[in-house]
N, C-alpha and C positions, 0 to 999 in steps of 0.2 A: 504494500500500500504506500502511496505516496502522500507523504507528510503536507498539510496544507499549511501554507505561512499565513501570516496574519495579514489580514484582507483588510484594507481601509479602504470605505468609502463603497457607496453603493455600488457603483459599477463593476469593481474588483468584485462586490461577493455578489453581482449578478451573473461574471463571467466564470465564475468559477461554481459556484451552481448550473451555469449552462453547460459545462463542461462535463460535472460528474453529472448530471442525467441522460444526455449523452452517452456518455459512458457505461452506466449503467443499464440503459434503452439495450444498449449494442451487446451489451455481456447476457441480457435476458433471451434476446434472438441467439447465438452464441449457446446457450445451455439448452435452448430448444430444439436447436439442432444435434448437438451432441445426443441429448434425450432419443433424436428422430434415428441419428446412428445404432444407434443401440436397443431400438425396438425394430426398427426394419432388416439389420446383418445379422450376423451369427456370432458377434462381437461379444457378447454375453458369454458363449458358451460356455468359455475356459474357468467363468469365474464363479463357476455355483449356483448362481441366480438363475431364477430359473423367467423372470420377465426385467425390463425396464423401472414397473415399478416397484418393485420386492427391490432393487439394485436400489435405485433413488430414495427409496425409504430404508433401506437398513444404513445407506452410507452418507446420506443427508438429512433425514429425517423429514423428505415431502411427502406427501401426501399423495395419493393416487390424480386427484383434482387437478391437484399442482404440475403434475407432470403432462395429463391428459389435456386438460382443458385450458392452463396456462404458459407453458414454455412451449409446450409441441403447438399451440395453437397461433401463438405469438410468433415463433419462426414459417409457420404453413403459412401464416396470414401475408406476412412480408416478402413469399417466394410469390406472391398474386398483385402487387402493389405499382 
């Protein structure tokens, strides 16, 4: 994580909230796709898991929802945009 320095003045901490949502935006597509790696290949296999979400929930602790309806939905939605 990168350290944030002390922001003066409104425009610093506008540009630097426009920056980590952003960021953040791009890291949530980013996990939905990896999610979509990993319920569509065979990528699973090797590691016990027997779906995407038993993975995501033992190793992150999401939710079926989370996985289903909001990072896989979020990266589908952006591949149509």
């Amino acid at each position: 994580m990168t350290a944030l320095t002390e922001i003066k003045g409104f425009q610093a901490f506008q540009n630097a909230m426009d920056h980590e949502i952003r960021e953040a935006s791009e890291g949530f597509v980013r996990i939905g796709y990896l999610l979509k790696v990993a319920r569509d290949t065979e990528i699973l296999n090797e590691s016990g898991f027997k779906s995407v979400t038993e993975f995501a929930s033992s190793r992150y602790g999401l939710t079926a929802d989370t996985v289903s309806y909001t990072h896989l939905r979020a990266h589908e939605t952006t591949l149509h945009l």
